[in-house]
KEFI-184728 format. One record per residue (C-alpha): x, y, z; chain; residue in three letters; residue number from 1. Coordinates in pm, 1 decimal. Last residue first. Layout:
<rs>
<r c1="X" c2="Y" c3="Z" c="A" r="Ala" k="NUM"/>
...
</rs>
This chain:
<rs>
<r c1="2372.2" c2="-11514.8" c3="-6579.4" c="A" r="Unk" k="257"/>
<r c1="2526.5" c2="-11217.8" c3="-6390.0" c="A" r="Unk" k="256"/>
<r c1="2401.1" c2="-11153.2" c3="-6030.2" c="A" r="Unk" k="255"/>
<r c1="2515.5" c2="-10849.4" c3="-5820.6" c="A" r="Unk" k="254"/>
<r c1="2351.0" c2="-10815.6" c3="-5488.4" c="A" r="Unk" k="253"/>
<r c1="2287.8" c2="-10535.5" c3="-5274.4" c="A" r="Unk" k="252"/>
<r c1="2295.8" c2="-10402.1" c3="-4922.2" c="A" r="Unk" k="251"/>
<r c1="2228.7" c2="-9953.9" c3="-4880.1" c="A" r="Unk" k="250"/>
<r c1="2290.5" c2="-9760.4" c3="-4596.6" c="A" r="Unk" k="249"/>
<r c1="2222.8" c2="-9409.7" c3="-4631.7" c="A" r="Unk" k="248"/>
<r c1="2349.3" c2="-9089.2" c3="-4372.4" c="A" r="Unk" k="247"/>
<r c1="2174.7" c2="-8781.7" c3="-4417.4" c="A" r="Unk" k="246"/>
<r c1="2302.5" c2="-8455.0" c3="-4520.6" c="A" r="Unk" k="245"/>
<r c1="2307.6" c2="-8205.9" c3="-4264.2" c="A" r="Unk" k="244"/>
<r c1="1992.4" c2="-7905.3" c3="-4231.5" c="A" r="Unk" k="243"/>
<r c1="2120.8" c2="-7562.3" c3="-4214.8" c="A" r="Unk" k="242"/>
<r c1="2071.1" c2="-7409.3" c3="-3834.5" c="A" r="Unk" k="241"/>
<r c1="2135.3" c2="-7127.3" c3="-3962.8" c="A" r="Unk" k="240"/>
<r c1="2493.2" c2="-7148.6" c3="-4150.3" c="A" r="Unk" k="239"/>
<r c1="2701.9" c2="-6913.1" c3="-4322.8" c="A" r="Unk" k="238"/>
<r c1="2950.0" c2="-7136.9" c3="-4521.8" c="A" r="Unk" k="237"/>
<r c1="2895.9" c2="-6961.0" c3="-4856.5" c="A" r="Unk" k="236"/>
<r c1="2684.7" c2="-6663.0" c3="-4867.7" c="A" r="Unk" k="235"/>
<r c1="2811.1" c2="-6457.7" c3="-5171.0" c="A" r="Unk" k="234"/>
<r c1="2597.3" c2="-6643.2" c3="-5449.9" c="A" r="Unk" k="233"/>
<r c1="2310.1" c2="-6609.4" c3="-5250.4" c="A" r="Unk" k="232"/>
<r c1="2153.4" c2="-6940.9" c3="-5179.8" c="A" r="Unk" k="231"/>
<r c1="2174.0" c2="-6872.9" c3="-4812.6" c="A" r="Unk" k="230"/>
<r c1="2199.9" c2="-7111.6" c3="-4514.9" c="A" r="Unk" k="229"/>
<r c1="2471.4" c2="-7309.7" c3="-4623.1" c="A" r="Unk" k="228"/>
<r c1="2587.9" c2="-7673.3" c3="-4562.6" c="A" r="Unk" k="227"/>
<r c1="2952.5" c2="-7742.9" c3="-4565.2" c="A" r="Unk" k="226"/>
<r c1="3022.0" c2="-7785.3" c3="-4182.6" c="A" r="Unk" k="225"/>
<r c1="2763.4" c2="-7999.0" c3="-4106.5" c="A" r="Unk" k="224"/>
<r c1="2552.5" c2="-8031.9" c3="-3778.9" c="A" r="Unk" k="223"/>
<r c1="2664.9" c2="-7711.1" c3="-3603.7" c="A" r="Unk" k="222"/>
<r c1="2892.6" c2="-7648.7" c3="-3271.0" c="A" r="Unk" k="221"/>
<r c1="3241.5" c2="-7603.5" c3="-3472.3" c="A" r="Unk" k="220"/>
<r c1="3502.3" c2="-7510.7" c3="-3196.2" c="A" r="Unk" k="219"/>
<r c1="3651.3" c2="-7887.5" c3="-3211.1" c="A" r="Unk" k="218"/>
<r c1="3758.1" c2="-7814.3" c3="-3551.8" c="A" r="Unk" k="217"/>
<r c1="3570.1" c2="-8100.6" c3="-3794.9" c="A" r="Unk" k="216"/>
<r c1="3579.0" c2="-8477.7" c3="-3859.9" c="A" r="Unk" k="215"/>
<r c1="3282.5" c2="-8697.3" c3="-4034.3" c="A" r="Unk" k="214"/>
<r c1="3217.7" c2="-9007.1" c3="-4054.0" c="A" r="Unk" k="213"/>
<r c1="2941.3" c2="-9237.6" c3="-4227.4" c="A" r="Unk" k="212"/>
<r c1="2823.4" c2="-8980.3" c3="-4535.9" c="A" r="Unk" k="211"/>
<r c1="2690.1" c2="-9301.8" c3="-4738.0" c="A" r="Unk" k="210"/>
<r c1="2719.2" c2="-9651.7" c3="-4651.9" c="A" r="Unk" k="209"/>
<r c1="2786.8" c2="-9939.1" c3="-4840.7" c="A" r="Unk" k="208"/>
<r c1="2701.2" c2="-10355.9" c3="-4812.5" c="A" r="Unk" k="207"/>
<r c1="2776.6" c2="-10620.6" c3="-5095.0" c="A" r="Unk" k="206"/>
<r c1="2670.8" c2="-10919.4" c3="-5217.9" c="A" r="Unk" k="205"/>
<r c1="2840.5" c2="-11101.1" c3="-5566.0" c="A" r="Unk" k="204"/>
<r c1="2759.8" c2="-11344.9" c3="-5747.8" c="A" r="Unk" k="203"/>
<r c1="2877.7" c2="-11464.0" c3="-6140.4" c="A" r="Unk" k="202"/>
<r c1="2804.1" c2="-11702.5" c3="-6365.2" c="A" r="Unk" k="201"/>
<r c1="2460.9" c2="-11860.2" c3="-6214.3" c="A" r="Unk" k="200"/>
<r c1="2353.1" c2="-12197.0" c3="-6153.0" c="A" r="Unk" k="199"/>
<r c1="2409.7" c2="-12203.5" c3="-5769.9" c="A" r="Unk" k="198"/>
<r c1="2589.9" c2="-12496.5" c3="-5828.4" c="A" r="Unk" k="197"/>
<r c1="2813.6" c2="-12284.9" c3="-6105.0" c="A" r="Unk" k="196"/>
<r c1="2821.3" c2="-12014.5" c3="-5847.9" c="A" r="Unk" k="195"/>
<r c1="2958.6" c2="-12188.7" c3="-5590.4" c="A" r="Unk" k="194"/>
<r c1="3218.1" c2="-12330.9" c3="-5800.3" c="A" r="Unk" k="193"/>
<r c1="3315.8" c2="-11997.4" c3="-5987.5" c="A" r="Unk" k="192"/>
<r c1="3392.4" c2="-11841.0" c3="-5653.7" c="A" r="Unk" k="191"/>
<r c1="3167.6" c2="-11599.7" c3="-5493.2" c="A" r="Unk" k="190"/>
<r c1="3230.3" c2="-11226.2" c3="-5479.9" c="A" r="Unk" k="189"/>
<r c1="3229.8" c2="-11052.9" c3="-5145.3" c="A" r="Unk" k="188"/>
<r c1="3190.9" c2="-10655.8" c3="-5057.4" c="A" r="Unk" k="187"/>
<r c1="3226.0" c2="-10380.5" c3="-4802.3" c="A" r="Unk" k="186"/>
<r c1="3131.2" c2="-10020.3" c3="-4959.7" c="A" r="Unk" k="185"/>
<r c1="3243.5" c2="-9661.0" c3="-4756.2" c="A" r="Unk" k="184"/>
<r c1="3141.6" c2="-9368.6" c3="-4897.9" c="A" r="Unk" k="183"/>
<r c1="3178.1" c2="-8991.2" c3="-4849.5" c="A" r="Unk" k="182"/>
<r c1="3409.1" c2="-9056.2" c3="-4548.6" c="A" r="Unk" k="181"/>
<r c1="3443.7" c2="-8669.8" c3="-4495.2" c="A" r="Unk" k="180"/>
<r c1="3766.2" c2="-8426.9" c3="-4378.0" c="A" r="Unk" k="179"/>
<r c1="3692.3" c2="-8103.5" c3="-4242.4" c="A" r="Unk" k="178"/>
<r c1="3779.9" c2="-7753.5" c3="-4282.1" c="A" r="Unk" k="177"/>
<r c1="3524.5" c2="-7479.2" c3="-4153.2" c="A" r="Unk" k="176"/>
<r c1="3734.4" c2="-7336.7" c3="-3855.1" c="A" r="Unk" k="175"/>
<r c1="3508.0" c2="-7109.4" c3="-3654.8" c="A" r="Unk" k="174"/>
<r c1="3339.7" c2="-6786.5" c3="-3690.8" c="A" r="Unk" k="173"/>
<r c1="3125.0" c2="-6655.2" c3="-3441.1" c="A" r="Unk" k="172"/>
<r c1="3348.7" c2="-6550.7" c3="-3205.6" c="A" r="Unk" k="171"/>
<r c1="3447.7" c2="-6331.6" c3="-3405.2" c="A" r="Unk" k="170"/>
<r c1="3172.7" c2="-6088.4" c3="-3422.0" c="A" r="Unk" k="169"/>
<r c1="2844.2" c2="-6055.8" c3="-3536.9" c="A" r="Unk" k="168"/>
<r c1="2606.9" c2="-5864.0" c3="-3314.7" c="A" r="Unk" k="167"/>
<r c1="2256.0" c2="-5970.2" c3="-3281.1" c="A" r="Unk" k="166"/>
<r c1="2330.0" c2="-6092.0" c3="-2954.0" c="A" r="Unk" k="165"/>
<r c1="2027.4" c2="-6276.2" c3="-2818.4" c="A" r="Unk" k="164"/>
<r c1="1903.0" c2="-6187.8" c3="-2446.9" c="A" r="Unk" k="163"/>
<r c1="1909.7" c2="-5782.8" c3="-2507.8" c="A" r="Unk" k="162"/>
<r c1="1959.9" c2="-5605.8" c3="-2184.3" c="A" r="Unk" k="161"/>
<r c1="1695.8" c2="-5394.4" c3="-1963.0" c="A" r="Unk" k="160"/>
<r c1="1772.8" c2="-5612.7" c3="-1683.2" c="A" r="Unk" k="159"/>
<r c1="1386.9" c2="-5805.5" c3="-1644.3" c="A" r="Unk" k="158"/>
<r c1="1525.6" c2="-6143.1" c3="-1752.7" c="A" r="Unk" k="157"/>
<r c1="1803.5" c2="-6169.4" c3="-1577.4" c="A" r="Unk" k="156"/>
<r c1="2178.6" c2="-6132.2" c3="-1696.7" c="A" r="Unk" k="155"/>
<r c1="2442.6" c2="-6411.6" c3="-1796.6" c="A" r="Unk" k="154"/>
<r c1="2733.1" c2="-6203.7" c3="-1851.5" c="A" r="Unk" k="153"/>
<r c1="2901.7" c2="-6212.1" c3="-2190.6" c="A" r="Unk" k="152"/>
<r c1="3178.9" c2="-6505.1" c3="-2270.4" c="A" r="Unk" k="151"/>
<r c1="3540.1" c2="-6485.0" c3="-2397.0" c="A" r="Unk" k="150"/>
<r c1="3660.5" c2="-6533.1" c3="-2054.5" c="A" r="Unk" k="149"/>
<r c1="4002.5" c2="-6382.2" c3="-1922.4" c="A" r="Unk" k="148"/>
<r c1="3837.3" c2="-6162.1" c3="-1685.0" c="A" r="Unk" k="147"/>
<r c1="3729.0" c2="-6458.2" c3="-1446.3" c="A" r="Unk" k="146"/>
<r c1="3603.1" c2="-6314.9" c3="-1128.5" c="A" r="Unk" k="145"/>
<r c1="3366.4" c2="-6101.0" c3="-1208.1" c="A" r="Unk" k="144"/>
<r c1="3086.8" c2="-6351.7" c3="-1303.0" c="A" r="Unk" k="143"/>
<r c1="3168.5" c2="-6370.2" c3="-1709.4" c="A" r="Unk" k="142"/>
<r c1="3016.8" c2="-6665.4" c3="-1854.7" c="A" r="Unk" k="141"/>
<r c1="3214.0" c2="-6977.9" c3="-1907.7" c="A" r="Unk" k="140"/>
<r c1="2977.2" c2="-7256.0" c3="-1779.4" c="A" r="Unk" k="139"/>
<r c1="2656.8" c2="-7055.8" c3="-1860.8" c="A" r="Unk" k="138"/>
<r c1="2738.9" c2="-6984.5" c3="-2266.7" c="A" r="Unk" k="137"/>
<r c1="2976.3" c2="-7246.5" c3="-2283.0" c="A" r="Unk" k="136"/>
<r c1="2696.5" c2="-7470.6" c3="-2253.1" c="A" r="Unk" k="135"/>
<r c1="2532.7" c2="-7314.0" c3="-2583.4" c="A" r="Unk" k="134"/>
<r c1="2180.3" c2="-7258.0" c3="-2613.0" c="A" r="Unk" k="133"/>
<r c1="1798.7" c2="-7376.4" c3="-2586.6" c="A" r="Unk" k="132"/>
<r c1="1637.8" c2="-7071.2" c3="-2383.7" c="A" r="Unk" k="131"/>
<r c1="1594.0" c2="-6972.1" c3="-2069.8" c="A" r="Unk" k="130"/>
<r c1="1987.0" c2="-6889.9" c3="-1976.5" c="A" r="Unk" k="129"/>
<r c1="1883.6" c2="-6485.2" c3="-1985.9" c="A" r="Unk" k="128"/>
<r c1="2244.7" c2="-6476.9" c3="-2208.4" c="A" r="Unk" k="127"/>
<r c1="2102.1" c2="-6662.9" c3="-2483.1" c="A" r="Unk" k="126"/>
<r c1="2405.8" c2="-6659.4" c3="-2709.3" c="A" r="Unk" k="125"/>
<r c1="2233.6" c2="-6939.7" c3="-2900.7" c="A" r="Unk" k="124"/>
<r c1="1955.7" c2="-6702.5" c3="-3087.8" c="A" r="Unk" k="123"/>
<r c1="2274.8" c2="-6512.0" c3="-3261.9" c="A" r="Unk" k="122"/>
<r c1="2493.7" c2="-6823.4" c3="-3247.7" c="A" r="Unk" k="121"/>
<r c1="2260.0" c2="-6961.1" c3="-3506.3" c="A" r="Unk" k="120"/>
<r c1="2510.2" c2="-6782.8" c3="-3734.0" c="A" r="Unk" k="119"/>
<r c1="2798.4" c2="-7033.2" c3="-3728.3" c="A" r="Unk" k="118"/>
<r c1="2989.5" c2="-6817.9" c3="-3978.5" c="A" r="Unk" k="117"/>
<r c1="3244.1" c2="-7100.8" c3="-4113.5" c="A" r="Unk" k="116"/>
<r c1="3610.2" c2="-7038.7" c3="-4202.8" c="A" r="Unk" k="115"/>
<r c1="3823.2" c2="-7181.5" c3="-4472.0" c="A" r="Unk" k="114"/>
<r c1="4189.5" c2="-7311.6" c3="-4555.2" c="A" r="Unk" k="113"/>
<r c1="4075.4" c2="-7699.2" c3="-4567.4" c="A" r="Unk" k="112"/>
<r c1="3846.6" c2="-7926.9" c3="-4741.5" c="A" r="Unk" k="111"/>
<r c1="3831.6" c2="-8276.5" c3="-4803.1" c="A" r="Unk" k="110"/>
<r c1="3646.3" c2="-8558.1" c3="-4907.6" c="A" r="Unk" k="109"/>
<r c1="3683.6" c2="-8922.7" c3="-4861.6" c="A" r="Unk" k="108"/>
<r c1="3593.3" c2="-9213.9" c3="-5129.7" c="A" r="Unk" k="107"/>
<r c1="3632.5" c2="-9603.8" c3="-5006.6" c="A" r="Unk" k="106"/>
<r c1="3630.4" c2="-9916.2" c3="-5154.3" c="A" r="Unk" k="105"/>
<r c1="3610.9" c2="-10288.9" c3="-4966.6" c="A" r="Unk" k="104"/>
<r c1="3688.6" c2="-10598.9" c3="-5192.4" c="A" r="Unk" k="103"/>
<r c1="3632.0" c2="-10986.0" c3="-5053.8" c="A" r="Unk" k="102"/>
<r c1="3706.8" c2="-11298.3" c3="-5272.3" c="A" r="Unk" k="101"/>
<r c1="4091.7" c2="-11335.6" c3="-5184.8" c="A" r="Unk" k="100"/>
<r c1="4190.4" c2="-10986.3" c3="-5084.0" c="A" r="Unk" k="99"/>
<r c1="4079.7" c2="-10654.0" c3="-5266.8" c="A" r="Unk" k="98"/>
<r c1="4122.2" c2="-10295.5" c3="-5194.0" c="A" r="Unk" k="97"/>
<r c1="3935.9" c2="-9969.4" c3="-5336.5" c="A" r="Unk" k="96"/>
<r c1="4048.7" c2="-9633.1" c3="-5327.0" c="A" r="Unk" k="95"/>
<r c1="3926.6" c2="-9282.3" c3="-5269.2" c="A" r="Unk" k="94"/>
<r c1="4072.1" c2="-8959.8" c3="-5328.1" c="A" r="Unk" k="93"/>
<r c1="3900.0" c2="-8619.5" c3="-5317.2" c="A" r="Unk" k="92"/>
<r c1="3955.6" c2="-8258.5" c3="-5261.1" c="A" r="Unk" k="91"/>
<r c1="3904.8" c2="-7883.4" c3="-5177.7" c="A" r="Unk" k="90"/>
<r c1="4176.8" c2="-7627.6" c3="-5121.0" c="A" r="Unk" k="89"/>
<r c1="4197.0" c2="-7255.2" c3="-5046.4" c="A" r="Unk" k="88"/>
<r c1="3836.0" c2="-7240.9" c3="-4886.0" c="A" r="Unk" k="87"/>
<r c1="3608.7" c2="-6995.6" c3="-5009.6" c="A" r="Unk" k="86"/>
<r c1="3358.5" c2="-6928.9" c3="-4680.4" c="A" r="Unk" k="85"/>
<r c1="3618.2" c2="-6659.6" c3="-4539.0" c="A" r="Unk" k="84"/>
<r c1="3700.1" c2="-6479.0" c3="-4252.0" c="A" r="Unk" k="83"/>
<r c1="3675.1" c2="-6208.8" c3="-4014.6" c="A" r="Unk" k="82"/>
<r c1="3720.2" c2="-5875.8" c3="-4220.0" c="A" r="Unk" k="81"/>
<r c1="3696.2" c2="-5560.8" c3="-4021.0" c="A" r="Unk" k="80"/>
<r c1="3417.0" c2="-5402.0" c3="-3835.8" c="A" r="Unk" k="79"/>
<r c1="3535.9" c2="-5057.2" c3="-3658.0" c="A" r="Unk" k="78"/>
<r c1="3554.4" c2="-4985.7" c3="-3283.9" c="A" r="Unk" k="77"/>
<r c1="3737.0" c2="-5346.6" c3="-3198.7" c="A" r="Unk" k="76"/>
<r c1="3463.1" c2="-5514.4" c3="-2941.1" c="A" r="Unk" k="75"/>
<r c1="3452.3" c2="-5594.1" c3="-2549.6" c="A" r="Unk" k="74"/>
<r c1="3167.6" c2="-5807.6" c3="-2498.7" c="A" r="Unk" k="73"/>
<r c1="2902.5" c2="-5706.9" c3="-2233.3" c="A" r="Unk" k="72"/>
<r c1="3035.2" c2="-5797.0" c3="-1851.5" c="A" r="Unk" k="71"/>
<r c1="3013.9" c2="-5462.0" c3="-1713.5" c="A" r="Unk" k="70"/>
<r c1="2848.5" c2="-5245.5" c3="-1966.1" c="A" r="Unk" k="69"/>
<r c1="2571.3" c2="-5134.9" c3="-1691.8" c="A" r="Unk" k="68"/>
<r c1="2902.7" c2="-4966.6" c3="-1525.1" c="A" r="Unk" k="67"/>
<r c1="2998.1" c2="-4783.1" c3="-1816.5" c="A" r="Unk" k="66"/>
<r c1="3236.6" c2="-4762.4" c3="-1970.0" c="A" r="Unk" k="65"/>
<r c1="3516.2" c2="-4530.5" c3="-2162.7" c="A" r="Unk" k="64"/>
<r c1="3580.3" c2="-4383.5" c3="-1824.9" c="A" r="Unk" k="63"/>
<r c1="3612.4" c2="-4046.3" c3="-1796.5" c="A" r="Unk" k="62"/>
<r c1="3934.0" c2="-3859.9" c3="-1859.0" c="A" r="Unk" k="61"/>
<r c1="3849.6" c2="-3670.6" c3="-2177.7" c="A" r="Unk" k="60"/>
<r c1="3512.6" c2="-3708.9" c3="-2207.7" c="A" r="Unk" k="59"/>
<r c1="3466.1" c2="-3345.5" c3="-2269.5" c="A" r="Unk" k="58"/>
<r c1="3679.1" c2="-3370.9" c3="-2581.6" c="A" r="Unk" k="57"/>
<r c1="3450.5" c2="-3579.0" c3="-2759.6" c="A" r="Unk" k="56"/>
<r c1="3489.9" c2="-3954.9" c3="-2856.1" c="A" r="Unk" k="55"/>
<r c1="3648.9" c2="-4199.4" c3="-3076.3" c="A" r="Unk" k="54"/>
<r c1="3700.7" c2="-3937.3" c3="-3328.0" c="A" r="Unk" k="53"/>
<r c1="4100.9" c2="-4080.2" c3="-3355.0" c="A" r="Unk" k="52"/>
<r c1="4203.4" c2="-3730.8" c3="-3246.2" c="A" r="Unk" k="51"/>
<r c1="3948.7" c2="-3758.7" c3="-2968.3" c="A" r="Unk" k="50"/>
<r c1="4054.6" c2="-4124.9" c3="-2847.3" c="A" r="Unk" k="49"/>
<r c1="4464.2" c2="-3959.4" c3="-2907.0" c="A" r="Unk" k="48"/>
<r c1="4356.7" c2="-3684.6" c3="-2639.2" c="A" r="Unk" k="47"/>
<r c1="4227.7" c2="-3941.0" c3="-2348.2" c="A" r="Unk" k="46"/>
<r c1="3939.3" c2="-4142.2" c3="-2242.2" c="A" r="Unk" k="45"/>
<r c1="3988.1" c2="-4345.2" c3="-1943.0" c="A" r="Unk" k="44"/>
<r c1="4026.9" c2="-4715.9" c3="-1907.7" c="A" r="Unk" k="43"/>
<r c1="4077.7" c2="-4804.5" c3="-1495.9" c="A" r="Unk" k="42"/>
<r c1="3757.8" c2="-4821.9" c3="-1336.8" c="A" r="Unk" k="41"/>
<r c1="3539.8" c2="-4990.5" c3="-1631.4" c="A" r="Unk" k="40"/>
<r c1="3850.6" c2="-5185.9" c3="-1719.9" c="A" r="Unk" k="39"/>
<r c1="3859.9" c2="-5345.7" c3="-1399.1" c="A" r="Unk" k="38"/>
<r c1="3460.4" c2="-5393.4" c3="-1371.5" c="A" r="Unk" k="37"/>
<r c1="3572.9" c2="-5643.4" c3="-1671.6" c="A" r="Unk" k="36"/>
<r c1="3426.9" c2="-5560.3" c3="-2070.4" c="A" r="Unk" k="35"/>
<r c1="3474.2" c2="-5894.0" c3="-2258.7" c="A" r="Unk" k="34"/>
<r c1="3695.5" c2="-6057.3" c3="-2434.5" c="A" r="Unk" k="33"/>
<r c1="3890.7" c2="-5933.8" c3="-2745.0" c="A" r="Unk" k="32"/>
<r c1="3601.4" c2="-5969.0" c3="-3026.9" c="A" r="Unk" k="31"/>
<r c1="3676.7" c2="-5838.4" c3="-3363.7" c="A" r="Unk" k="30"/>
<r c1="3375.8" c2="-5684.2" c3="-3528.0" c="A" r="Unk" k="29"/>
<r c1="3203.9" c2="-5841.3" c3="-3820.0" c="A" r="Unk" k="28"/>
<r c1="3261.0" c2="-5883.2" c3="-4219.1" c="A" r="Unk" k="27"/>
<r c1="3321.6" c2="-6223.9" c3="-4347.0" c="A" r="Unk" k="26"/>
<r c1="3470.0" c2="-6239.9" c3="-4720.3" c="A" r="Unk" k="25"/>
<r c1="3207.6" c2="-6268.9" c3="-4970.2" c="A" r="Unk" k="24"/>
<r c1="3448.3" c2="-6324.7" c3="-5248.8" c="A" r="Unk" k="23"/>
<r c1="3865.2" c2="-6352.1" c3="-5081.6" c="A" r="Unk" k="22"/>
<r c1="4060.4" c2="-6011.0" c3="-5061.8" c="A" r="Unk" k="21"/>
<r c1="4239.7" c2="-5787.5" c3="-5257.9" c="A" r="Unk" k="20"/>
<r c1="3969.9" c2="-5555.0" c3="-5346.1" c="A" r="Unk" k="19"/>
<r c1="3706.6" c2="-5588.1" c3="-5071.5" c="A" r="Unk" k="18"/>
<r c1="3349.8" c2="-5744.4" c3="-5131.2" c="A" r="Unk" k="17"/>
<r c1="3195.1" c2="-5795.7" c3="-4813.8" c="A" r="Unk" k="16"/>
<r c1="3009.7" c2="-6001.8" c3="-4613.9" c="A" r="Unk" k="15"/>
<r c1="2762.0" c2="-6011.1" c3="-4295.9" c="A" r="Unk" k="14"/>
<r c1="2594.9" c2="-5646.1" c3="-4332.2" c="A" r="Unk" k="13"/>
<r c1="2362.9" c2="-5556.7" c3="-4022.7" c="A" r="Unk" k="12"/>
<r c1="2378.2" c2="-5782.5" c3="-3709.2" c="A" r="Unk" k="11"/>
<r c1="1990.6" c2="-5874.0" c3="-3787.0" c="A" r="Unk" k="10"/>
<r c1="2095.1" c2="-5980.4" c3="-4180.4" c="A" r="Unk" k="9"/>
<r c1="2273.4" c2="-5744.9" c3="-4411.6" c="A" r="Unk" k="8"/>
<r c1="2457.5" c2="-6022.7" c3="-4627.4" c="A" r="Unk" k="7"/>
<r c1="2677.0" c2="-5751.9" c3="-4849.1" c="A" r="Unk" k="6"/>
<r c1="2917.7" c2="-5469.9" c3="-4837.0" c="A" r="Unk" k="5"/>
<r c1="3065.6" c2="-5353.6" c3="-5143.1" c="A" r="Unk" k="4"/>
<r c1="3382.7" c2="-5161.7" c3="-5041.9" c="A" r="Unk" k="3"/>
<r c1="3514.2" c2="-4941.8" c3="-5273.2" c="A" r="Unk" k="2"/>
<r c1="3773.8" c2="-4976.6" c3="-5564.2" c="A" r="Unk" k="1"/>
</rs>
């Protein structure tokens, strides 16, 4: 009955295998927003902190930051589970419609009830702003006057802080449902007269693409939503920067003689 944890990666262990709960659930910290220069003044350590071995008695009445974490996230104490990469329902359904000579068919895909680890948020949370990163990351940062934000500080380069956050937390994990147009195919079949002048029994042309739309939560800031970065058996929908699956277009012709 004990916790298995699993996934360790920079942050330390990504998943975990819990009684009770999904495979390879997420493991991380919950984020709540970040630390404000009005917590640092006003959140003291008291008695229940030292009964709950959150800290010593002597800090009894200090504050539980400091002023260099000003603007760093603020964090539950203990990791928890964040989500899951087994989603509760996958499926499929696809059709095909036909009017006079002309037939279109079309196959979508499904998923919903799972969560996505959007791990390239560890080199993404750039919070020196020199690197290749989020825009949310400099429009929303914290600046002192917007405690509400779920962004860190932007800090310079010589501060002492880290510029990636190695830390896994919520706010890496997203909604990983999303609907697919696997395949879309737009075709014509000629009538027996053309075809008998064309000398042939049968002719039809037809056009299809492969992987042509695709719709996911607005909070999702990777490529594709069901790739995976890990071929561990426990690492489904953690993604690194995973490589999408192309997009084909393909024109044929059917001839029958």
């Amino acid at each position: 009955d004990e916790d298995i944890e699993l996934m360790g990666w920079v942050g330390g262990s990504e998943a975990i295998l819990r009684v009770g709960e999904s495979m390879g659930s997420f493991y991380g910290y919950r984020r709540y927003g970040v630390i404000t220069k009005e917590m640092q003044q006003t959140e003291k350590w008291s008695q229940k902190d030292v009964d709950n071995g959150l800290c010593s008695a002597i800090q009894i009445g200090t504050s539980k930051y400091s002023v260099h974490q000003i603007g760093r996230p603020n964090r539950s104490a203990k990791k928890e589970i964040i989500g899951k990469g087994l989603p509760d329902w996958t499926g499929d359904f696809s059709n095909t419609f036909n009017y006079k000579g002309f037939d279109i068919t079309m196959d979508w895909q499904f998923v919903m009830g799972v969560q996505t680890m959007q791990q390239f948020y560890h080199p993404t949370y750039d919070r020196f702003g020199i690197t290749n990163g989020l825009k949310n990351i400099l429009y929303d940062a914290y600046d002192g006057t917007n405690p509400k934000t779920m962004e860190q500080m932007i800090r310079l380069c010589n501060s002492g802080h880290a510029g990636q956050d190695t830390t896994i937390d919520s706010s890496w994990i997203c909604s990983g449902s999303y609907l697919r147009l696997n395949m879309l195919q737009l075709g014509y079949t000629f009538s027996s007269d053309i075809c008998r002048n064309l000398g042939v029994h049968g002719l039809r042309v037809y056009i299809s693409g492969n992987n042509l739309a695709l719709m996911t939560s607005s909070k999702f800031n990777g490529f594709d939503p069901e790739s995976s970065s890990h071929g561990d058996q426990f690492g489904q929908n953690m993604t690194f920067y995973s490589y999408p699956r192309s997009r084909t277009y393909t024109f044929g012709v059917n001839v029958t003689f």
